[in-house]
N, CA, C and O of each residue as an XYZ file, in Angstrom:
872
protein
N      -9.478    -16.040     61.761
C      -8.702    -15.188     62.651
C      -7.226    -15.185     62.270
O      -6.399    -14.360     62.655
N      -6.992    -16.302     61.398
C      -5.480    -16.553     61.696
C      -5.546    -15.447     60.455
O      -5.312    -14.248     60.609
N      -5.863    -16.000     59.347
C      -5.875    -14.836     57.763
C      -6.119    -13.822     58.455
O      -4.963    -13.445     58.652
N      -6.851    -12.988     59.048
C      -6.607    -11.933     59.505
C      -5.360    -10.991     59.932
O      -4.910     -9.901     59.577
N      -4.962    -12.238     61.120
C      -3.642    -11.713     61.645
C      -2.308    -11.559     60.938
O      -1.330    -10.930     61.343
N      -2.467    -12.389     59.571
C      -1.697    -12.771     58.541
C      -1.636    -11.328     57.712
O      -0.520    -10.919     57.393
N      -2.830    -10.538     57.353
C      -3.244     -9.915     56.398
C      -2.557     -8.785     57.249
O      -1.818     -8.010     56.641
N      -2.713     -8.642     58.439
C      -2.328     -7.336     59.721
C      -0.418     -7.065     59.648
O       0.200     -6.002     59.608
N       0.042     -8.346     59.652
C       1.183     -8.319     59.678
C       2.027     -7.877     58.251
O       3.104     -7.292     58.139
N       1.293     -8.287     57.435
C       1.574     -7.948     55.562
C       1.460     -6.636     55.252
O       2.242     -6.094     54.471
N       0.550     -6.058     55.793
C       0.366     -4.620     55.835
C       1.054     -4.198     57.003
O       0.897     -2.978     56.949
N       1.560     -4.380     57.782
C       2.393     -3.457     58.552
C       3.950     -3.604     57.942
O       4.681     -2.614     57.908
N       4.338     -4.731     57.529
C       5.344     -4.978     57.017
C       5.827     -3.814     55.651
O       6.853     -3.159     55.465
N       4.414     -3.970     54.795
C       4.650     -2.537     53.877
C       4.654     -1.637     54.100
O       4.932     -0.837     53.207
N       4.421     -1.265     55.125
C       4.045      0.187     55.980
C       5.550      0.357     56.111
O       5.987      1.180     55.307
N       6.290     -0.090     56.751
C       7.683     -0.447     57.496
C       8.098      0.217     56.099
O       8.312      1.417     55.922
N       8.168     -0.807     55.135
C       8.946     -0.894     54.223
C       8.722      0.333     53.468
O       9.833      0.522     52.974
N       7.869      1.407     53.024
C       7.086      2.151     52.935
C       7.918      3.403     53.266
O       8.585      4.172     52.574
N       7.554      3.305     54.938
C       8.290      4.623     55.711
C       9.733      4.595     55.598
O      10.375      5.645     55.568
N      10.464      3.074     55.511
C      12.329      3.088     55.257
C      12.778      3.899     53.754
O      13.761      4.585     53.475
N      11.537      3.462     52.925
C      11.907      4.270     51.751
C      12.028      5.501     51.749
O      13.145      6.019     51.770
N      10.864      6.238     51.722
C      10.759      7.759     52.550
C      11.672      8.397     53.646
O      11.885      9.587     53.880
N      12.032      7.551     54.101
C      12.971      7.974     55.213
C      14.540      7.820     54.101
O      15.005      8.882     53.687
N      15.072      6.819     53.795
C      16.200      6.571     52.830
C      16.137      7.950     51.918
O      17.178      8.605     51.862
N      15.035      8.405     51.238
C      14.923      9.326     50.332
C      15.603     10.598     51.010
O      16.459     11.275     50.441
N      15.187     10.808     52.114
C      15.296     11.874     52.573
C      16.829     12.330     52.906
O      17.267     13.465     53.094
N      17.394     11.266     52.917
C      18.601     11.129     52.716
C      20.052     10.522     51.579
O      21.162      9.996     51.651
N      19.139     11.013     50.662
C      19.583     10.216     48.873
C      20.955     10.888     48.699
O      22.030     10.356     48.423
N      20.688     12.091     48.907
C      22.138     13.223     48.350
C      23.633     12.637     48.692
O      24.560     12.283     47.964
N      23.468     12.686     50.087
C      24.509     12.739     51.126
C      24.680     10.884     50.661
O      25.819     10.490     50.409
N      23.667     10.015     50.595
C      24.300      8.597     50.326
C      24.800      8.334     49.391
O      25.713      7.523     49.231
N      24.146      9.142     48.440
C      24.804      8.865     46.482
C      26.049      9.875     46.847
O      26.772      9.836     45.852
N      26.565     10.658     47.703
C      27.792     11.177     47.759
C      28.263     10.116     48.322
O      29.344      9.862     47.790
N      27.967      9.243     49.257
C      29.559      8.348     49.613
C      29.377      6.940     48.855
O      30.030      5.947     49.175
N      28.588      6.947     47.997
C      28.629      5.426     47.352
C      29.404      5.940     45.818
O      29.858      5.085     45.058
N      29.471      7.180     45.545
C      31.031      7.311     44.715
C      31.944      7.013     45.267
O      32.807      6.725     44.437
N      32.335      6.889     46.357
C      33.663      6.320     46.806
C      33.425      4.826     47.475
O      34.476      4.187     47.529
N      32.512      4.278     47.886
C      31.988      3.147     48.448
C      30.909      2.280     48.372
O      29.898      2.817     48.827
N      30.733      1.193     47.990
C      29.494      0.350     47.845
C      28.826      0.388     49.220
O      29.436     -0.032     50.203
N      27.373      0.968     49.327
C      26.276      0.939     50.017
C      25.658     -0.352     49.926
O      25.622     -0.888     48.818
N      25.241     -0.846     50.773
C      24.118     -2.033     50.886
C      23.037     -0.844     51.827
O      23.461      0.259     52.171
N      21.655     -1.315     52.125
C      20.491     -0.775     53.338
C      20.668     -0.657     54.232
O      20.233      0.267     54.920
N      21.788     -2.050     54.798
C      22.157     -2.205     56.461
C      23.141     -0.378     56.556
O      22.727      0.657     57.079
N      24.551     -0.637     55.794
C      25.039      0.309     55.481
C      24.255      1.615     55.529
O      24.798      2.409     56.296
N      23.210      2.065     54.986
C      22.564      3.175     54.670
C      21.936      3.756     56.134
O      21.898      4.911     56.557
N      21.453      2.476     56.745
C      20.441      2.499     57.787
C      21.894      3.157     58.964
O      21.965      4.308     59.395
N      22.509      2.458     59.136
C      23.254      2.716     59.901
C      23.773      4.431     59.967
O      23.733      5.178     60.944
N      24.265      4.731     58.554
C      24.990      5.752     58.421
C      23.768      7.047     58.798
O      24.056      7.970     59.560
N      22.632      6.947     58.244
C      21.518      7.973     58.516
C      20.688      7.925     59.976
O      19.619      8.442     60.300
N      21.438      7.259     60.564
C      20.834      7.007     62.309
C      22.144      7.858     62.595
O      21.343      8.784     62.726
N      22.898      8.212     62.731
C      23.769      9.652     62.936
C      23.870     10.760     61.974
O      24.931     11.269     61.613
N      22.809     11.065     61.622
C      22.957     12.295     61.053
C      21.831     12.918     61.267
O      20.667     12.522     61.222
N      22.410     14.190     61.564
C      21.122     15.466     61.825
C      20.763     16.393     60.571
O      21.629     16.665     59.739
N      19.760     16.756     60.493
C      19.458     17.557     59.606
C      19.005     19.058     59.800
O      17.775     19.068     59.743
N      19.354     19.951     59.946
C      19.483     21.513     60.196
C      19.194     22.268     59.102
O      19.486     21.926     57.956
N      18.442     23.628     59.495
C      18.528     24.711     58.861
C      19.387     25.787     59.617
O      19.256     26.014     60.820
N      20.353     26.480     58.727
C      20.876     27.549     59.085
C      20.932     28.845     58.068
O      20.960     28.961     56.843
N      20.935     29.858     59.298
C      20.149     31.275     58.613
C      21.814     31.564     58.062
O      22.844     31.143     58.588
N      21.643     32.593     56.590
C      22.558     33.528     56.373
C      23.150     34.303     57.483
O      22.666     34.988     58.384
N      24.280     33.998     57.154
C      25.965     34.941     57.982
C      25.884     34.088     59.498
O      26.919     34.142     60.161
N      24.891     33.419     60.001
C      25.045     32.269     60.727
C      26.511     30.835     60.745
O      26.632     29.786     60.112
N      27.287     31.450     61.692
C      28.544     30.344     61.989
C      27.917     28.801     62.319
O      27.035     28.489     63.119
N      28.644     28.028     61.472
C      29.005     27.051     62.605
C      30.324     26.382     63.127
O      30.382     25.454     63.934
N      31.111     26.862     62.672
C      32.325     27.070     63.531
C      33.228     28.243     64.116
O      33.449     29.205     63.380
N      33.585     28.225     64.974
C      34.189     30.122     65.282
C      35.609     28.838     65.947
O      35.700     27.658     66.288
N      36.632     30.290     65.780
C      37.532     30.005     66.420
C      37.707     29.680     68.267
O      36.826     30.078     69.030
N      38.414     29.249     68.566
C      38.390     28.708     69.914
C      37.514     27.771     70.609
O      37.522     27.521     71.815
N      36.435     27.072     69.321
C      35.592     26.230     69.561
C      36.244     25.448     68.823
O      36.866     25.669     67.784
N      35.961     23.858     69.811
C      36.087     22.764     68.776
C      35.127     22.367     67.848
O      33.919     22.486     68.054
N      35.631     21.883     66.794
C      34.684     21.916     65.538
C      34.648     20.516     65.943
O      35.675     19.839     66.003
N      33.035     19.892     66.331
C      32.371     18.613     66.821
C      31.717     17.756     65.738
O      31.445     16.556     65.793
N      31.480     18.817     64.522
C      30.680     18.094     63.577
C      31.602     17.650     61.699
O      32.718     18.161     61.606
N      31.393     17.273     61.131
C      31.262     17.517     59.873
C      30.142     17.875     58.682
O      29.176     17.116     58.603
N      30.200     18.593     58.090
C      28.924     19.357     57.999
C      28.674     19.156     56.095
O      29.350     19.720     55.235
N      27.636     18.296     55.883
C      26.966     18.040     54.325
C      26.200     19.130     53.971
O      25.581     19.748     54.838
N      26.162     19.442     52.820
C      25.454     20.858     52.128
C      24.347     20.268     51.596
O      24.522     19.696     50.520
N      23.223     20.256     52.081
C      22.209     19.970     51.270
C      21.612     20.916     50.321
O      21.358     20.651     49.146
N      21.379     22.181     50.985
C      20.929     23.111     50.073
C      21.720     24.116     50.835
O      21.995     24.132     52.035
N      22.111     25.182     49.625
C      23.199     26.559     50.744
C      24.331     26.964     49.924
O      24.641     26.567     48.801
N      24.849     27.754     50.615
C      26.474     28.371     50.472
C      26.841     28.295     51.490
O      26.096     28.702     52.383
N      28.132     27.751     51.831
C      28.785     28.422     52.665
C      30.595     28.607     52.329
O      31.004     28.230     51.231
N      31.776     29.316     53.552
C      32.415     29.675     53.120
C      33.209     29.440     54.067
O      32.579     29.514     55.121
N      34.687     29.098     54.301
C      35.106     29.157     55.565
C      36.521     30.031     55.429
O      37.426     29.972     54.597
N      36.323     30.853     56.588
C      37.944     31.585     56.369
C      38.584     31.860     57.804
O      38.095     31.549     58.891
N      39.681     32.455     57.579
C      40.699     32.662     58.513
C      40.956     34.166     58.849
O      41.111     34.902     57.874
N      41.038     34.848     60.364
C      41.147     36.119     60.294
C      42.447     36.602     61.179
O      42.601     36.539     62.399
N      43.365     37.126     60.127
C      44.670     37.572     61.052
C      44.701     38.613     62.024
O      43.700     39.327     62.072
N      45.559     38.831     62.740
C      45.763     39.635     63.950
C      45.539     41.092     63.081
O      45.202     41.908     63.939
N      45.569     41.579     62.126
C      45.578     42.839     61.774
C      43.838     42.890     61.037
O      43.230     43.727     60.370
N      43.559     41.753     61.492
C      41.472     41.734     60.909
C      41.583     41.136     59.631
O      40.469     40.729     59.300
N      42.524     40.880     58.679
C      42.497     40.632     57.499
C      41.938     39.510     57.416
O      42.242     38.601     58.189
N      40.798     39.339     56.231
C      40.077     37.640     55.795
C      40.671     37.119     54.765
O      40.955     37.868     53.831
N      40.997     35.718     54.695
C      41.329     34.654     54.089
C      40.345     33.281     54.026
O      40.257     32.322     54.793
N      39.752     33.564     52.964
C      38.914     32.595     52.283
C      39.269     31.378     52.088
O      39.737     31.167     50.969
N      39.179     30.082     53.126
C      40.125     28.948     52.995
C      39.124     28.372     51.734
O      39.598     28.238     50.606
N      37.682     28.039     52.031
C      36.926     26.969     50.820
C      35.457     27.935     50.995
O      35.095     28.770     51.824
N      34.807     27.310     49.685
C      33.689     28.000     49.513
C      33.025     25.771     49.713
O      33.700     24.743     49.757
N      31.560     25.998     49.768
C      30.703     24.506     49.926
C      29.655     24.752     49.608
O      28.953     25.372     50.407
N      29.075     24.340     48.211
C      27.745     24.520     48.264
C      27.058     23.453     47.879
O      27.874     22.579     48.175
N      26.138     22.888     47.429
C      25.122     21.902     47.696
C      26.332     20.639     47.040
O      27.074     20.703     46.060
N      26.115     19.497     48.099
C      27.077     18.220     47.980
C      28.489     18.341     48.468
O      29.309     17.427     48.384
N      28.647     19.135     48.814
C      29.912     19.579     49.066
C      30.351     19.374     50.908
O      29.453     19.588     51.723
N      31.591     19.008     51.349
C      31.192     18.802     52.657
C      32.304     20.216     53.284
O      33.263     20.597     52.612
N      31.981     20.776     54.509
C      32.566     21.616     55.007
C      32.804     21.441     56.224
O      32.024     20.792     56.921
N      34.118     22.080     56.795
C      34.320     21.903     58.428
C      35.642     22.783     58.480
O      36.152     23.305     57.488
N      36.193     22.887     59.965
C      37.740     22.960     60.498
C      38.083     22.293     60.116
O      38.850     22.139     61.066
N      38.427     21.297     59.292
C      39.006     20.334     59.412
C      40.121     19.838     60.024
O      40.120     18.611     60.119
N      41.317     20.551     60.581
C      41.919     20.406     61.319
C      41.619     20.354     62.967
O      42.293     19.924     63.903
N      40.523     20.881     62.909
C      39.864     21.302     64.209
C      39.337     19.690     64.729
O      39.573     18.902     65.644
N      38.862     19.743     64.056
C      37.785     18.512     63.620
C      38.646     17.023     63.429
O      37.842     16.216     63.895
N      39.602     16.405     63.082
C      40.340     15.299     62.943
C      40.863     15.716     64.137
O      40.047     14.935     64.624
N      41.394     16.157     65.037
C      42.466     16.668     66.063
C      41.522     16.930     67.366
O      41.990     16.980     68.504
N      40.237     17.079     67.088
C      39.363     17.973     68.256
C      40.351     18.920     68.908
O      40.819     18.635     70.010
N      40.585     19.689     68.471
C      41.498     21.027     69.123
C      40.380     22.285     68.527
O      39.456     22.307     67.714
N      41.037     23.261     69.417
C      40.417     24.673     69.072
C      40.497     24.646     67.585
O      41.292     24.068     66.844
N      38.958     25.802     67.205
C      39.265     25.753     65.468
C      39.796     26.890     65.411
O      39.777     27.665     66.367
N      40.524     27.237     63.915
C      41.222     28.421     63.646
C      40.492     29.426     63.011
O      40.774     30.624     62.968
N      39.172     28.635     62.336
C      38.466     29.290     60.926
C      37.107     29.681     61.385
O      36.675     29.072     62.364
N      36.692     30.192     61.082
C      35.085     30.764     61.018
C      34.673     29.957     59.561
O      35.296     30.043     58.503
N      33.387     29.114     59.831
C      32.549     28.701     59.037
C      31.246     29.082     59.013
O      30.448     28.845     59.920
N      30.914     29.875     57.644
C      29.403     30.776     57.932
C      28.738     30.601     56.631
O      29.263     30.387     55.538
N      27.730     30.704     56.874
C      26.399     30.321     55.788
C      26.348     31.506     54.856
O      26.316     32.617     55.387
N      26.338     31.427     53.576
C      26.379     32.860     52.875
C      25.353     32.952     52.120
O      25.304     33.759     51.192
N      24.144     31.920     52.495
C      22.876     31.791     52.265
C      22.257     31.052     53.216
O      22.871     30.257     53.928
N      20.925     31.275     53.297
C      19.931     30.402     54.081
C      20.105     29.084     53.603
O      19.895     28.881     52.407
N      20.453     28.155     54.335
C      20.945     26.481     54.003
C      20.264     25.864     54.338
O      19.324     26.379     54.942
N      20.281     24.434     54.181
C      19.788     23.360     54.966
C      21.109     22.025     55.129
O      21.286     21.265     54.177
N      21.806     21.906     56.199
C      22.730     21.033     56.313
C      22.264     19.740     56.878
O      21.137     19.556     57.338
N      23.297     18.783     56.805
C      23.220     17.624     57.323
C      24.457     17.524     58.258
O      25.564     17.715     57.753
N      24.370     17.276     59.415
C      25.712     17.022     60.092
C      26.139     15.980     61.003
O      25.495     15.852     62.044
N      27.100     15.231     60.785
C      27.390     13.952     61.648
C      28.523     14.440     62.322
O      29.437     15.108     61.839
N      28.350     13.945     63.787
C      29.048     14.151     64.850
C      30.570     13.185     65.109
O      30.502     11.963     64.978
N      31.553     13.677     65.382
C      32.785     13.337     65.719
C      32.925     11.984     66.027
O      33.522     11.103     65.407
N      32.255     11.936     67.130
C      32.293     10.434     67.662
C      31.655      9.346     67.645
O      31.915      8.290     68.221
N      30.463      9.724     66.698
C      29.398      8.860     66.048
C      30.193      8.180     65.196
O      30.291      6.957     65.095
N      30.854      9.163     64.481
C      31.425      8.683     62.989
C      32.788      7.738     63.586
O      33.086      6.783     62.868
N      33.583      7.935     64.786
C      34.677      7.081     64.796
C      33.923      6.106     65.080
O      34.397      5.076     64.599
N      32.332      5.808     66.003
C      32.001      4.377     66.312
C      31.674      4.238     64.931
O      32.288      3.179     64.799
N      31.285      4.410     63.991
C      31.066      4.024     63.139
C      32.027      3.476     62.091
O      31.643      2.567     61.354
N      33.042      3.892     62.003
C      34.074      3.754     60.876
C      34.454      2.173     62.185
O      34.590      1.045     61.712
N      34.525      2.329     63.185
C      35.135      0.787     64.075
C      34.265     -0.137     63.582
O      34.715     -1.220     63.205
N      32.722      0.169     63.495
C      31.988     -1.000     63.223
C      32.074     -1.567     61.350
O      32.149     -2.670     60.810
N      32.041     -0.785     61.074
C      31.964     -0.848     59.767
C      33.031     -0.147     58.887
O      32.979      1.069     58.705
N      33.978     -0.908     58.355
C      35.349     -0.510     57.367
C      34.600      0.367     56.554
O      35.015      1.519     56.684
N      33.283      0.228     55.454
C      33.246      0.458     54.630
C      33.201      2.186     54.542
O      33.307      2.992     53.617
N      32.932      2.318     56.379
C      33.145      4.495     56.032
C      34.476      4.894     56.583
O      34.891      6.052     56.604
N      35.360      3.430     57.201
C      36.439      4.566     57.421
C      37.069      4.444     56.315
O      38.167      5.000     56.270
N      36.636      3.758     55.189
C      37.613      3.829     54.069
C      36.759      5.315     53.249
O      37.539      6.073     52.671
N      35.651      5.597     53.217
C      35.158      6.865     53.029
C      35.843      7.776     53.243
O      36.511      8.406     52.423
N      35.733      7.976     54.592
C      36.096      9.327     55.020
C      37.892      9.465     54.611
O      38.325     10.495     54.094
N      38.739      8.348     54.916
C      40.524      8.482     54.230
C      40.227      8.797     53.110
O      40.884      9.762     52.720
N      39.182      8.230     52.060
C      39.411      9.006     50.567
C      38.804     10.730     50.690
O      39.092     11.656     49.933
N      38.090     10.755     51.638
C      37.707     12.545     51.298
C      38.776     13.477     52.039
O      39.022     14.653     51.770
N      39.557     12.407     53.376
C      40.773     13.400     53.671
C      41.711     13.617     52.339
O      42.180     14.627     51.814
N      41.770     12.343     52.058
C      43.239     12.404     50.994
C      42.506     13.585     49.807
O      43.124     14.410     49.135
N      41.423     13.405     49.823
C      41.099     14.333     48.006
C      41.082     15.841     48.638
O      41.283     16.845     47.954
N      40.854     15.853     49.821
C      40.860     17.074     50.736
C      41.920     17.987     50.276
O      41.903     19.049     49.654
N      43.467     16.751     51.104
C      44.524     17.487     50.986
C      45.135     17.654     49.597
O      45.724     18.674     49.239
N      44.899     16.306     48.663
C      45.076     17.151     47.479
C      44.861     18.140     46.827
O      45.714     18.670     46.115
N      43.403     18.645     47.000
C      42.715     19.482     46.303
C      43.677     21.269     46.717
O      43.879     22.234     45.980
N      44.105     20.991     48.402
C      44.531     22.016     49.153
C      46.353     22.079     48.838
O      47.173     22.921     49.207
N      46.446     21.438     48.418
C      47.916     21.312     47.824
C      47.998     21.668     46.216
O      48.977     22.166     45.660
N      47.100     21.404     45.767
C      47.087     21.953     43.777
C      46.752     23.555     44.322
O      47.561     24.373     43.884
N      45.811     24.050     45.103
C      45.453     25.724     45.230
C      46.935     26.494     46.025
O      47.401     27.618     45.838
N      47.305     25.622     46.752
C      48.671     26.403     47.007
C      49.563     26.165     45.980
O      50.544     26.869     46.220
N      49.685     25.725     45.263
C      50.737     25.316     43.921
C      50.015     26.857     42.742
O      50.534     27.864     42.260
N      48.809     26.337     42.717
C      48.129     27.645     41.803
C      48.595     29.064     42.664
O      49.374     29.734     41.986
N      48.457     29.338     43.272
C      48.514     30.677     44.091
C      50.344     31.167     43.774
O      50.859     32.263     43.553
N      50.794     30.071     43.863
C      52.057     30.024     43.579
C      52.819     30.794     42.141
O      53.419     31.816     41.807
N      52.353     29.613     41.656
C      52.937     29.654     39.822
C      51.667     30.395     38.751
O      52.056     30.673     37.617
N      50.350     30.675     39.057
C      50.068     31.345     38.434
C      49.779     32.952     38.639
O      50.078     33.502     39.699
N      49.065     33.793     37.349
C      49.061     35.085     37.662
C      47.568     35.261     38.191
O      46.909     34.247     38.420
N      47.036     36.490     38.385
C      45.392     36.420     38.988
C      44.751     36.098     37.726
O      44.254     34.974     37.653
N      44.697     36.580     37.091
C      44.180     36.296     35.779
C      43.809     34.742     35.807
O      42.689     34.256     35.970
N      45.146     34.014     35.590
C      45.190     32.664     35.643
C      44.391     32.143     36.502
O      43.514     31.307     36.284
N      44.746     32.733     37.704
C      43.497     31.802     39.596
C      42.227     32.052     38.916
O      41.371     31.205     38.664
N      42.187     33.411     38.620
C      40.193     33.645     38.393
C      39.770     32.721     36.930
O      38.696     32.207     36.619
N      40.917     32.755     36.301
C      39.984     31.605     34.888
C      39.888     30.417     35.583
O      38.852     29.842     35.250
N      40.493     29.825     36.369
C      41.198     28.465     36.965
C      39.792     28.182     37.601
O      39.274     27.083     37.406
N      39.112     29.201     38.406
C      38.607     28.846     39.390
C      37.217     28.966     38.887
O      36.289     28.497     39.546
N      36.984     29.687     37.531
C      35.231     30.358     36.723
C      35.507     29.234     36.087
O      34.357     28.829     35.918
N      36.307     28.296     35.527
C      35.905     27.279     34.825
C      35.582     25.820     35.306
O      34.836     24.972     34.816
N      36.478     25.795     36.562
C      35.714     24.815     37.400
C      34.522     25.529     37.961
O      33.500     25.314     37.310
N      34.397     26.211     38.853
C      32.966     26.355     40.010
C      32.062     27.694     39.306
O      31.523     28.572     39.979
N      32.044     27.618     37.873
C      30.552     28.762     37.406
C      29.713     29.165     38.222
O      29.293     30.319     38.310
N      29.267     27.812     39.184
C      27.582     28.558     39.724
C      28.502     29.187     41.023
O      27.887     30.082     41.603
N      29.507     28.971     41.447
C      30.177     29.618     42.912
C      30.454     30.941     42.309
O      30.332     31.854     43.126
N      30.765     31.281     41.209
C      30.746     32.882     40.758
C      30.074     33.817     41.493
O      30.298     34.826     42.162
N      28.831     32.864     40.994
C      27.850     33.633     41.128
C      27.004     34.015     42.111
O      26.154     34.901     42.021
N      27.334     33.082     43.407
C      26.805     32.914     44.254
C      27.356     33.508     45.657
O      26.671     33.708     46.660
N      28.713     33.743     45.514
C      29.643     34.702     46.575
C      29.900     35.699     46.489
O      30.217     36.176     45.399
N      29.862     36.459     47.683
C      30.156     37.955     47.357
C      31.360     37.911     46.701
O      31.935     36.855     46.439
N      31.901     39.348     46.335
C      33.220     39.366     45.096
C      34.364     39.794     46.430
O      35.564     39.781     46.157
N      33.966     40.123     47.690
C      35.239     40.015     48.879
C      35.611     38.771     49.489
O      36.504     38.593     50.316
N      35.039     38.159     49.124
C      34.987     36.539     49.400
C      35.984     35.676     48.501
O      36.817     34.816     48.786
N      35.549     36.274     47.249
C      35.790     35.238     46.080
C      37.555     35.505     45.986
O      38.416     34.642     45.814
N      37.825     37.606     46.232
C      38.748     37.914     45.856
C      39.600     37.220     47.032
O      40.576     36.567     46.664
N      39.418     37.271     47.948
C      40.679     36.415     49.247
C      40.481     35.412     49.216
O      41.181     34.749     49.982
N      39.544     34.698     48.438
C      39.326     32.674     48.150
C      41.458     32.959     47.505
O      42.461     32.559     48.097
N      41.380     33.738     46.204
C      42.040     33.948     45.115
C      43.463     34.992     45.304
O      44.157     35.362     44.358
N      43.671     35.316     46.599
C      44.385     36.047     46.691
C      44.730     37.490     46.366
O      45.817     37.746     45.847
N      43.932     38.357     46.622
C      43.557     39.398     45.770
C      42.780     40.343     46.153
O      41.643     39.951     46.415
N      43.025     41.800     46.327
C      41.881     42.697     46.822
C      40.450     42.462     46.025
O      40.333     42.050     44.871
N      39.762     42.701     46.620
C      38.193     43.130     45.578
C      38.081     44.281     44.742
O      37.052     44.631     44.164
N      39.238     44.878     44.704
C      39.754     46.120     43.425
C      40.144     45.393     42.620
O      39.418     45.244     41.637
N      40.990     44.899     42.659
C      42.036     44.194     42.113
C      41.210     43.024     40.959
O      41.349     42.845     39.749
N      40.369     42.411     41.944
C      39.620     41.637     41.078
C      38.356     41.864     39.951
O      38.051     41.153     38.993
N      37.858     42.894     40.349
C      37.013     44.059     39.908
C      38.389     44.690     38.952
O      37.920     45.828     38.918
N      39.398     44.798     38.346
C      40.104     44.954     37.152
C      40.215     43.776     36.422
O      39.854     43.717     35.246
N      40.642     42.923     36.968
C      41.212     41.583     36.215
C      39.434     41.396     35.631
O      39.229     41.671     34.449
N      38.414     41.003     36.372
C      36.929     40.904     35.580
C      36.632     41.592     34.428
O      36.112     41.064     33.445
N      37.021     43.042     34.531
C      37.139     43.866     33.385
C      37.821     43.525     32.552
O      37.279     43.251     31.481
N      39.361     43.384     32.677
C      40.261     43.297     31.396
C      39.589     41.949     31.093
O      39.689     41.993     29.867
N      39.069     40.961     31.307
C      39.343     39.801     30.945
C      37.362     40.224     29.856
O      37.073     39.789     28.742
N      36.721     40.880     30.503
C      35.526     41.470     29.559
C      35.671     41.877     28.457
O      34.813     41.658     27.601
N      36.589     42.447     28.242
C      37.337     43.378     27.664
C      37.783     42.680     26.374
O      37.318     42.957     25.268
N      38.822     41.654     26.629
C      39.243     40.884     25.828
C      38.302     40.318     25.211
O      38.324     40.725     24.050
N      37.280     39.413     25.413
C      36.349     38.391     25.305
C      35.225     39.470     24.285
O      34.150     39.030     23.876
């Protein structure tokens, strides 16, 4: 009886161990994204994937609109998405494009919990991952190892948003659109060209010439 109960417990134990794997898997992307910036242990892993949801969202589907607070931070598992800004005269401004690994939000909305400014919308059928506001501050209290995470993805944040206003600046369109086809190829291809042109500053005429001349040349 006792080998029995012995043999019962050995096999449930792999079972356990079994389903944590499968379950860990299911969440590989989003962990091998923060163990570039941070050493993971299981406890670590376990913890971080007990707040996170996993969603599908349909094309041209928001998940942030203005005058809502932006509650989540949002992982790209599979998708496009795009977030922009719309002035009093209707005009769009393409703040970031996010597609698979990539993380998206208000972000100002979102560190501040204040109204958001931006519309964030799916520019394909996605599948996201999203951790909630206040999950993540209990979490970064219990465990240093994500609030030191998340300070390195603000800081690479604002860098990244400080070199595109410097580009917008000092170069010509020409320059933004090589700048931007030689880093993000598959984002070419994957956004509409009214999107891409106000990512870049620029009508969708405008950019629809510069594509040409630069055909042209080549």
């Amino acid at each position: 009886m006792m080998h029995s109960t012995l043999r019962d417990a050995t096999t449930t134990n792999k079972r356990s161990c079994g389903t944590l794997k499968e379950t860990l898997k299911n969440y590989e992307n989003i962990l091998n994204n923060i163990k570039r910036y941070v050493p993971l242990n299981e406890e670590d892993e376990q913890q971080f994937i007990s707040i996170v949801r996993t969603t599908k969202i349909k094309r041209r589907q928001f998940i942030v609109q203005p005058n809502f607070t932006c509650s989540h931070q949002t992982y790209v598992l599979k998708g496009a998405f795009r977030s922009y800004f719309v002035n009093d005269e209707g005009m769009e401004y393409t703040i970031q494009f996010a597609i698979e690994d990539w993380f998206i939000s208000d972000f100002n909305s979102y560190v501040n919990q204040s109204p958001a400014s931006l519309f964030v919308e799916a520019l394909e059928d996605s599948t996201v991952q999203q951790i909630a506001y206040e999950d993540v501050e209990s979490l970064c209290d219990k465990n240093p190892k994500f609030e030191r995470f998340f300070r390195l993805v603000a800081q690479k944040s604002f860098t990244f948003s400080q070199r595109r206003v410097l580009s917008n600046l000092g170069k010509s369109a020409e320059e933004r659109y090589l700048e931007f086809f030689n880093l993000y190829p598959s984002i070419i291809q994957r956004v509409p060209q009214y999107a891409l042109a106000s990512y870049l500053g620029m009508s969708p005429e405008f950019l629809s010439k510069v594509r040409k001349r630069l055909t042209t040349k080549s």
